[in-house]
OpenMM code with the backbone's topology and positions (N, CA, C; nanometers):
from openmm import Vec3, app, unit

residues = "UNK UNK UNK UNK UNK UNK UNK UNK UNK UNK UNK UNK UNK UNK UNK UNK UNK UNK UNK UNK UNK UNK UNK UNK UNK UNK UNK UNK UNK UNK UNK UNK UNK UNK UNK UNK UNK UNK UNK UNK UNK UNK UNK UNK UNK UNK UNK UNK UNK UNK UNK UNK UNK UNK UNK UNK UNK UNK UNK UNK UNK UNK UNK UNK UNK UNK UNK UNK UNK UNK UNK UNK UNK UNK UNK UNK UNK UNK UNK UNK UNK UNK UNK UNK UNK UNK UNK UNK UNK UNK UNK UNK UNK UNK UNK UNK UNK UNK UNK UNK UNK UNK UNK UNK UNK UNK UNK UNK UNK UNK UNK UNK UNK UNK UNK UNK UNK UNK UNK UNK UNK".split()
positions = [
    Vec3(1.0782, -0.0906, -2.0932),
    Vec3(1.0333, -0.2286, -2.0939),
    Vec3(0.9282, -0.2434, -2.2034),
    Vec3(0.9371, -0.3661, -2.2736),
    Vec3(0.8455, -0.3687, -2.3416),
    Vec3(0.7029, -0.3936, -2.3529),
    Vec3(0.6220, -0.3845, -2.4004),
    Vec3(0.4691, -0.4032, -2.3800),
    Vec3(0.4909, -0.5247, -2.3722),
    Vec3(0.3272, -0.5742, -2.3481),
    Vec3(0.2541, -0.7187, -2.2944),
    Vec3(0.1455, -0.6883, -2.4042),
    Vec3(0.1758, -0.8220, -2.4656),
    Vec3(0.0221, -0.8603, -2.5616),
    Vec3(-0.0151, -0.9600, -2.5947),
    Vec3(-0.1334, -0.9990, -2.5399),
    Vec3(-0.1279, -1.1654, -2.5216),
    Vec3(-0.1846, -1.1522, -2.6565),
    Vec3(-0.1781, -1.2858, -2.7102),
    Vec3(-0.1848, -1.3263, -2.8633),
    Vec3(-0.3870, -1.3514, -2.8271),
    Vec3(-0.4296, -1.3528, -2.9968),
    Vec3(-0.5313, -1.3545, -2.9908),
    Vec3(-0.6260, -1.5080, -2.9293),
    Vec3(-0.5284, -1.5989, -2.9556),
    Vec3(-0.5886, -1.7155, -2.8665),
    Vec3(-0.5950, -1.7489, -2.7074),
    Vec3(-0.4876, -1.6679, -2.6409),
    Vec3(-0.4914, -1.6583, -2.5375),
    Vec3(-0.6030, -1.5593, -2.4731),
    Vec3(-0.6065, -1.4298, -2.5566),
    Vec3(-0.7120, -1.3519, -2.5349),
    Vec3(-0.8946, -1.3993, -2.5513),
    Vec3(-0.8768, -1.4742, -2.6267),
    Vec3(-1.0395, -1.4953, -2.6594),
    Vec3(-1.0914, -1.6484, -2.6015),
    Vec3(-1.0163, -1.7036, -2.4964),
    Vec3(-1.0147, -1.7965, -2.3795),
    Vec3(-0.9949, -1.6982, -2.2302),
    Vec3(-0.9464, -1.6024, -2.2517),
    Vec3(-0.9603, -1.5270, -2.0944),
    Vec3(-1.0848, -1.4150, -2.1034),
    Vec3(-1.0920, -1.4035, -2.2663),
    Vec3(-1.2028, -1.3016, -2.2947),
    Vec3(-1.3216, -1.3772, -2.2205),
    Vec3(-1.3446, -1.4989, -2.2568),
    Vec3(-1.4866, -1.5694, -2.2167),
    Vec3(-1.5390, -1.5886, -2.0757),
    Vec3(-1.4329, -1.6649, -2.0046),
    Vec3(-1.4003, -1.6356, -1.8786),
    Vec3(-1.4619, -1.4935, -1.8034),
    Vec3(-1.4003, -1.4093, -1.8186),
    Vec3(-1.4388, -1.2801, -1.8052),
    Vec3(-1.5699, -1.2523, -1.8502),
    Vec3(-1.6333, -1.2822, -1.9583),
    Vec3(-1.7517, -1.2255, -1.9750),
    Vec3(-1.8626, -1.3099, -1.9212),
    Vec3(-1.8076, -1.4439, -1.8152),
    Vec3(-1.9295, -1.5305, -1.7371),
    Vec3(-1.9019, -1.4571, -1.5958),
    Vec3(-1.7764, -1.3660, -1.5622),
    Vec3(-1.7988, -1.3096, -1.4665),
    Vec3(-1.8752, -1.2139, -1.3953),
    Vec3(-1.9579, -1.2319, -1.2868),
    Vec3(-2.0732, -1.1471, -1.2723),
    Vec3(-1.9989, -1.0017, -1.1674),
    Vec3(-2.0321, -0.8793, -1.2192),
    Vec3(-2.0567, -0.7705, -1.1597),
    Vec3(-1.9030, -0.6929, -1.2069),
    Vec3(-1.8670, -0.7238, -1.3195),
    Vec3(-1.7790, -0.6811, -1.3963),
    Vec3(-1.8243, -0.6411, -1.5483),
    Vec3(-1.7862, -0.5319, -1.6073),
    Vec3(-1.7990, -0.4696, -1.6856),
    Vec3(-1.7102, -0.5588, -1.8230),
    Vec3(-1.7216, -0.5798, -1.9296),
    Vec3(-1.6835, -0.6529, -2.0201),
    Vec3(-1.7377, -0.5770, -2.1519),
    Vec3(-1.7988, -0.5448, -2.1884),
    Vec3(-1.8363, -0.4806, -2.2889),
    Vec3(-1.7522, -0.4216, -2.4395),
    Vec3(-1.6752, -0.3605, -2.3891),
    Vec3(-1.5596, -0.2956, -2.4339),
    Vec3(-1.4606, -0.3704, -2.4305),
    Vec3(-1.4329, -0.4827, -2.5160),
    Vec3(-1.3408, -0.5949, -2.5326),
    Vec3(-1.2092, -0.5404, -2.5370),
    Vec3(-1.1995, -0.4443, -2.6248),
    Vec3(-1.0455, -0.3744, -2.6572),
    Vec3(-0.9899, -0.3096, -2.5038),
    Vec3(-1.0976, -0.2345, -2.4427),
    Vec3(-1.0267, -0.1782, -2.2785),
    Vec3(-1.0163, -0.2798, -2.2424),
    Vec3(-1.1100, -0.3785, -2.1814),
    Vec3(-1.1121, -0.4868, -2.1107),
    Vec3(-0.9068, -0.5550, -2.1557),
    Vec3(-0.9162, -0.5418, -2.2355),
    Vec3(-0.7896, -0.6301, -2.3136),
    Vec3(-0.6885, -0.5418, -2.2759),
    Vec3(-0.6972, -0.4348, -2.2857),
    Vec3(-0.6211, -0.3277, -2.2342),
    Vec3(-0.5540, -0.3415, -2.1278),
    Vec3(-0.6485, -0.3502, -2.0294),
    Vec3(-0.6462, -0.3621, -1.8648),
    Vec3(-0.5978, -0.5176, -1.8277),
    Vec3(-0.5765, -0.5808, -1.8518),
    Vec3(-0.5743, -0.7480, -1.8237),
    Vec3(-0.3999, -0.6945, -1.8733),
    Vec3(-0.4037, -0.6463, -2.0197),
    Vec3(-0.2266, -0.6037, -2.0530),
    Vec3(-0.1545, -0.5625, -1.9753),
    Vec3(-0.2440, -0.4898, -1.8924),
    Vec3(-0.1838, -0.3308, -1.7944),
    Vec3(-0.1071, -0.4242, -1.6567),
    Vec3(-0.2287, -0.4773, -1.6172),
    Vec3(-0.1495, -0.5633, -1.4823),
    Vec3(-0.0850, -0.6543, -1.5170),
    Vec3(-0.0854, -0.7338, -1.6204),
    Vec3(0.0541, -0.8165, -1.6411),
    Vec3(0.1401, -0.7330, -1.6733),
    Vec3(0.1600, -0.6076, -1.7269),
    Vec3(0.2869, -0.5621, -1.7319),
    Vec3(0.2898, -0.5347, -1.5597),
    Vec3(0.2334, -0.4917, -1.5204),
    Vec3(0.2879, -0.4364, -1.3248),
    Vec3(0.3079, -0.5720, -1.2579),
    Vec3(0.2954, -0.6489, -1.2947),
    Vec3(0.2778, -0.7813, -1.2448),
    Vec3(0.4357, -0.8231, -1.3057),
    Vec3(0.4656, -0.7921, -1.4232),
    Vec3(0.6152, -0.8566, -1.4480),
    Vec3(0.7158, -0.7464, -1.4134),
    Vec3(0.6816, -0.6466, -1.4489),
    Vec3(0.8162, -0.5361, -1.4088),
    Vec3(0.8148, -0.4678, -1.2529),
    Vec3(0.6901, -0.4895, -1.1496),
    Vec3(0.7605, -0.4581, -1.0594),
    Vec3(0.7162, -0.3226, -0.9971),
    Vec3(0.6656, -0.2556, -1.1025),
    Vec3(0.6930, -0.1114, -1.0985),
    Vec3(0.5714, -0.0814, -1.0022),
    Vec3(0.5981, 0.0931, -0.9879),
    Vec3(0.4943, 0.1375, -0.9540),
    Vec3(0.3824, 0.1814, -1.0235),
    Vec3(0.2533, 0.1951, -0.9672),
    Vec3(0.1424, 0.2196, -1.0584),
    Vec3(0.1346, 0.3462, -1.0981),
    Vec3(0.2481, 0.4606, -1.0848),
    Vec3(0.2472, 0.5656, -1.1426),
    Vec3(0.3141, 0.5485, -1.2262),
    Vec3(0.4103, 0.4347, -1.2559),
    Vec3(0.5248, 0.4604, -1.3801),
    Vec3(0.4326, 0.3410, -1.4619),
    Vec3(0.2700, 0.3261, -1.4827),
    Vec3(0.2562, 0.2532, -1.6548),
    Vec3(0.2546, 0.3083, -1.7230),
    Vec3(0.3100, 0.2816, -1.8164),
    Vec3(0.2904, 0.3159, -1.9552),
    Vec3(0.1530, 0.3521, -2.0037),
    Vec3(0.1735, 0.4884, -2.0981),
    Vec3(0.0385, 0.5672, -2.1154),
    Vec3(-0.0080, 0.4600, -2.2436),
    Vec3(0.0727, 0.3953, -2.2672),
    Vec3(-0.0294, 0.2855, -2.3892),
    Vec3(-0.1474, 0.2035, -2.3045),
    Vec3(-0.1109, 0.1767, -2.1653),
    Vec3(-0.2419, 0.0984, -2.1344),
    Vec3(-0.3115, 0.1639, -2.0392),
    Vec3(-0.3577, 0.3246, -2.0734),
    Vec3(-0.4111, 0.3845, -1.9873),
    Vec3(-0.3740, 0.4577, -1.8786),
    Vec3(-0.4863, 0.5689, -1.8083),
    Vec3(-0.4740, 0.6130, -1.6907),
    Vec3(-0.4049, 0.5193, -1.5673),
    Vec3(-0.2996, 0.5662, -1.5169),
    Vec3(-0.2786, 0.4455, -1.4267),
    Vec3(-0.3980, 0.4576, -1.3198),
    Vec3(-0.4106, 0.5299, -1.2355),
    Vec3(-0.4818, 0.5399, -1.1724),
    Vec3(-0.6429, 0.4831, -1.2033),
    Vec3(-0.7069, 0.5185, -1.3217),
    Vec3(-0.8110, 0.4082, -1.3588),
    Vec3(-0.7617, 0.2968, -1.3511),
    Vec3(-0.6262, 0.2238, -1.4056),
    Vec3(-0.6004, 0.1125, -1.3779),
    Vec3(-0.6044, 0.0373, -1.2796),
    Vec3(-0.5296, 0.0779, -1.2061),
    Vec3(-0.5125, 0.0709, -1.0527),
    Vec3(-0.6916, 0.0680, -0.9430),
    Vec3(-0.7464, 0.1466, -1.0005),
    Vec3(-0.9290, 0.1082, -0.9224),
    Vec3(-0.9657, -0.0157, -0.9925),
    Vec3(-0.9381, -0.0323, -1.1133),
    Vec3(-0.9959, -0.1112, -1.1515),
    Vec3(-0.9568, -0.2794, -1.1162),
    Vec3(-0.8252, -0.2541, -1.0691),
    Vec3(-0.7477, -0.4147, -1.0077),
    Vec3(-0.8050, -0.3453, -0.9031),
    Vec3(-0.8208, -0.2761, -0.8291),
    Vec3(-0.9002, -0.3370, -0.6582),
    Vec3(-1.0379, -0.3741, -0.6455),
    Vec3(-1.1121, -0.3336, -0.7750),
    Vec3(-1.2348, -0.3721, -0.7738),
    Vec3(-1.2338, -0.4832, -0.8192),
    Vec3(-1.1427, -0.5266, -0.8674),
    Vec3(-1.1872, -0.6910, -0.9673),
    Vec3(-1.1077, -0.7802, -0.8523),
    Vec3(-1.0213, -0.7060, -0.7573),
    Vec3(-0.9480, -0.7918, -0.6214),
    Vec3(-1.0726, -0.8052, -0.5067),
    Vec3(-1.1754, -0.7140, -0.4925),
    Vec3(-1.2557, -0.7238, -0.3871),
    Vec3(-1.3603, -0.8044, -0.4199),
    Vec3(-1.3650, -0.8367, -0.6490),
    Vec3(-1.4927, -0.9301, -0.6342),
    Vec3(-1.4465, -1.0635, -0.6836),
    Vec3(-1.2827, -1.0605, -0.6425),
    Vec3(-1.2515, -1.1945, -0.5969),
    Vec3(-1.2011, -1.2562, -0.7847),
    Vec3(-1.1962, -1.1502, -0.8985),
    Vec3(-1.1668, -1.1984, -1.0170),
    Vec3(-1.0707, -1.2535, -1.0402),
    Vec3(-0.9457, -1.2094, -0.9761),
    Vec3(-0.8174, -1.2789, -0.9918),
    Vec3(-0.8261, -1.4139, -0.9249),
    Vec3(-0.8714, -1.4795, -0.8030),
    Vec3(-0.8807, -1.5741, -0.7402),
    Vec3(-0.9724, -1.6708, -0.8850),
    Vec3(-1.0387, -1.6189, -0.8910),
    Vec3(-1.1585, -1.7135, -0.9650),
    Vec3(-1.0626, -1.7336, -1.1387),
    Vec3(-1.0331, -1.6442, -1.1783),
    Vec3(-0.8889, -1.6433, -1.2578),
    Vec3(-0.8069, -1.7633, -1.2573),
    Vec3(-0.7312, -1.7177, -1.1274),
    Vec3(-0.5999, -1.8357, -1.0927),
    Vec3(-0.6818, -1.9598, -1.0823),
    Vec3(-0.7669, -2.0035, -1.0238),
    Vec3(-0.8520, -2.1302, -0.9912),
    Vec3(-0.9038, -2.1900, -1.1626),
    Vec3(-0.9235, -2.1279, -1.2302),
    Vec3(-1.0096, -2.1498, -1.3318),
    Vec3(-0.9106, -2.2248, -1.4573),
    Vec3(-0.7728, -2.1366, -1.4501),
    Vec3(-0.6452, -2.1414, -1.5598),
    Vec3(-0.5632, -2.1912, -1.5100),
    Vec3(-0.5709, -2.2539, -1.3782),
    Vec3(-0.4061, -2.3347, -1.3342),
    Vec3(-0.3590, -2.4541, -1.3693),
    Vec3(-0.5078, -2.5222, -1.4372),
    Vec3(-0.5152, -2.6033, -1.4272),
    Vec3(-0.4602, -2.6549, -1.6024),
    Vec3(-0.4485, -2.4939, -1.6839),
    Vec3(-0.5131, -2.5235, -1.8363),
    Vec3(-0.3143, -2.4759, -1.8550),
    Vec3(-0.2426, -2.5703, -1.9352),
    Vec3(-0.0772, -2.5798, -1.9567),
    Vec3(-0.0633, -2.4733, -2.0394),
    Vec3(-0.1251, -2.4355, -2.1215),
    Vec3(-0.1659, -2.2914, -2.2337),
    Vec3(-0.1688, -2.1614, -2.1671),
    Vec3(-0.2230, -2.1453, -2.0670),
    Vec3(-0.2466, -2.0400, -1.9769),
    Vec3(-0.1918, -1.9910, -1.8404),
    Vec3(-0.0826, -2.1459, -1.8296),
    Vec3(-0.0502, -2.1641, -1.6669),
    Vec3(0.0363, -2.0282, -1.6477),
    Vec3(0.1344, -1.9521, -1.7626),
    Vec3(0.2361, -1.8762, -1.7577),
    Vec3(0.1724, -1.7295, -1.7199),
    Vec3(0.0342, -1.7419, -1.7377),
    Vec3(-0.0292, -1.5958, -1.7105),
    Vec3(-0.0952, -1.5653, -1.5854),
    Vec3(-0.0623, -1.6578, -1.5254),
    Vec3(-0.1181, -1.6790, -1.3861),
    Vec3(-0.0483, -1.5736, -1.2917),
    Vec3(-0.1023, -1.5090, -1.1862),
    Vec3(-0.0230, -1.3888, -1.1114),
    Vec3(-0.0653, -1.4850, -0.9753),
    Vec3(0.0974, -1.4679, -0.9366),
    Vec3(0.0668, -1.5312, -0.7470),
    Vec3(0.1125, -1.3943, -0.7197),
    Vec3(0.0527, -1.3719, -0.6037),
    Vec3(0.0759, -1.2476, -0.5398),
    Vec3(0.2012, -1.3165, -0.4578),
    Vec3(0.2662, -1.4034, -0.4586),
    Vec3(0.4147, -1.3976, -0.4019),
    Vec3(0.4465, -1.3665, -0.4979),
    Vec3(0.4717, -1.3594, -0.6142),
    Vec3(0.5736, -1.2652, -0.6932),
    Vec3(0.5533, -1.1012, -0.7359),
    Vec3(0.4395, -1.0380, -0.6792),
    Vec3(0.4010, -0.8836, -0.7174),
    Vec3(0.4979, -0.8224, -0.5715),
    Vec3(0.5766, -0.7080, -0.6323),
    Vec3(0.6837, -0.6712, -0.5874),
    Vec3(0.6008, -0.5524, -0.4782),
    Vec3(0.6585, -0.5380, -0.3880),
    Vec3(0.5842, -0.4207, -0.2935),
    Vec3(0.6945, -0.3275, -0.2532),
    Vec3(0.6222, -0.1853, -0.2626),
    Vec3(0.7406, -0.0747, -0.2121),
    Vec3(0.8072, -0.1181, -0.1237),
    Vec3(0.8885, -0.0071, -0.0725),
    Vec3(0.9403, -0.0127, 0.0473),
    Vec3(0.9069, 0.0119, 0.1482),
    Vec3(0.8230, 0.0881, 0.1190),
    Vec3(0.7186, 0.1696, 0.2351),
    Vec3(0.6556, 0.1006, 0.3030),
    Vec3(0.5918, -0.0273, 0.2214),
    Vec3(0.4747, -0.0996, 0.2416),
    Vec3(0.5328, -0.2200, 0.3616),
    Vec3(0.6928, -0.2031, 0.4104),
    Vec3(0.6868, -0.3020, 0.4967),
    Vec3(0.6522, -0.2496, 0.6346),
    Vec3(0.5904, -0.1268, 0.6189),
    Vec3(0.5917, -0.0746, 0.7189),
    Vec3(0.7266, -0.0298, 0.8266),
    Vec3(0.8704, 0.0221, 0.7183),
    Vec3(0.9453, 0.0861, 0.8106),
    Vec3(0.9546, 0.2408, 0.8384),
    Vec3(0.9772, 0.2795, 0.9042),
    Vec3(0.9656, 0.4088, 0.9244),
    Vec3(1.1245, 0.5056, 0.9451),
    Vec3(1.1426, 0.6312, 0.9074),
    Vec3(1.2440, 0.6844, 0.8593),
    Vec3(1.3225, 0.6948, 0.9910),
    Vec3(1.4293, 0.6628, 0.9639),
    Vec3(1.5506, 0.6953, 1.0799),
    Vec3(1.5688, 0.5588, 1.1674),
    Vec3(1.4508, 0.4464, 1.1290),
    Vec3(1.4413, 0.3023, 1.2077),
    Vec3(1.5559, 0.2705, 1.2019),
    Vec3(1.6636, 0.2658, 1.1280),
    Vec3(1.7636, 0.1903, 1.1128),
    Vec3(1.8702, 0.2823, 1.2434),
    Vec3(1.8718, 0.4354, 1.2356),
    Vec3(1.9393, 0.4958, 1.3696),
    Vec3(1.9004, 0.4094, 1.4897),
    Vec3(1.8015, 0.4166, 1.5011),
    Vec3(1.7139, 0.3639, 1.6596),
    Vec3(1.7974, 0.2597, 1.7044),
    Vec3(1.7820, 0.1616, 1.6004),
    Vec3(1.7970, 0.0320, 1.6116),
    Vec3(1.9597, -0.0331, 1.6229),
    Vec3(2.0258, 0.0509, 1.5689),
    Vec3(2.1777, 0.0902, 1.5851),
    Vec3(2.2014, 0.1328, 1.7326),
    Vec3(2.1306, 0.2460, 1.7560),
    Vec3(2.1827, 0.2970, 1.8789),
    Vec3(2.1225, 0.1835, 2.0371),
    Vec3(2.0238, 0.1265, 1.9898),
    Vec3(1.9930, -0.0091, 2.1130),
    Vec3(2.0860, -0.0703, 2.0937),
    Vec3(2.1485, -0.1610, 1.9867),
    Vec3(2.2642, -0.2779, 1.9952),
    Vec3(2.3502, -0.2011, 2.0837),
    Vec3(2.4163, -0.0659, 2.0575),
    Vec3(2.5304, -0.0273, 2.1207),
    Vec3(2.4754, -0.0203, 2.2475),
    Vec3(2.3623, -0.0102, 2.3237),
    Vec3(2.3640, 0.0092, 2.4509),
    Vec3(2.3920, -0.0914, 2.5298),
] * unit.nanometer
topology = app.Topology()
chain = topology.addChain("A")
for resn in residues:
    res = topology.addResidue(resn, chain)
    for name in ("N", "CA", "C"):
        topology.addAtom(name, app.Element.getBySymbol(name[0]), res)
């Protein structure tokens, strides 16, 4: 799949944004840019956070770094801020479209035997 790279006007309108956000690290414009790349690519393909691509980093740094910017509420303040702006609306992430394992619906192995063998009873 191919990379994600938002163009430089899109970047230096989410750059700003980001750097009025409090208790987030911004400094490092190029990671910062990095990381914003990283979850829109997991955000469009689906994948798991072990299969990103080593162009946008450790996944696993990646991956702390979307739960820390999810617990201080960045993506919310994000979506609220750009939904509104027709330039930006396409970069918007609803978490109804971020794809979740299989695991994560909570089924458990052999459920489908169980559940077979009740109908027949």
């Amino acid at each position: 799949m191919s990379g994600i790279r938002l163009s430089e006007e899109v970047w230096s309108q989410l750059y700003d944004f980001l750097r009025n956000c409090d208790r987030i690290h911004t400094n490092n414009e190029s990671k910062v840019k990095r990381f914003v790349e990283a979850v829109l690519w997991m955000s469009r393909s689906g994948s798991q956070w072990r299969l990103l691509p080593r162009e946008y980093g450790d996944w696993n740094t990646v991956y702390k770094r979307f739960n820390d910017w999810t617990s201080k509420d960045i993506w919310t303040k994000m979506f609220a801020h750009f939904s509104q702006s027709n330039d930006l609306e396409y970069l918007i992430i609803d978490a109804t479209i971020m794809r979740a394992h299989a695991c994560a619906s909570g089924a458990k192995k052999g459920a489908t035997r169980r559940l077979g063998a009740a109908k027949a009873a």
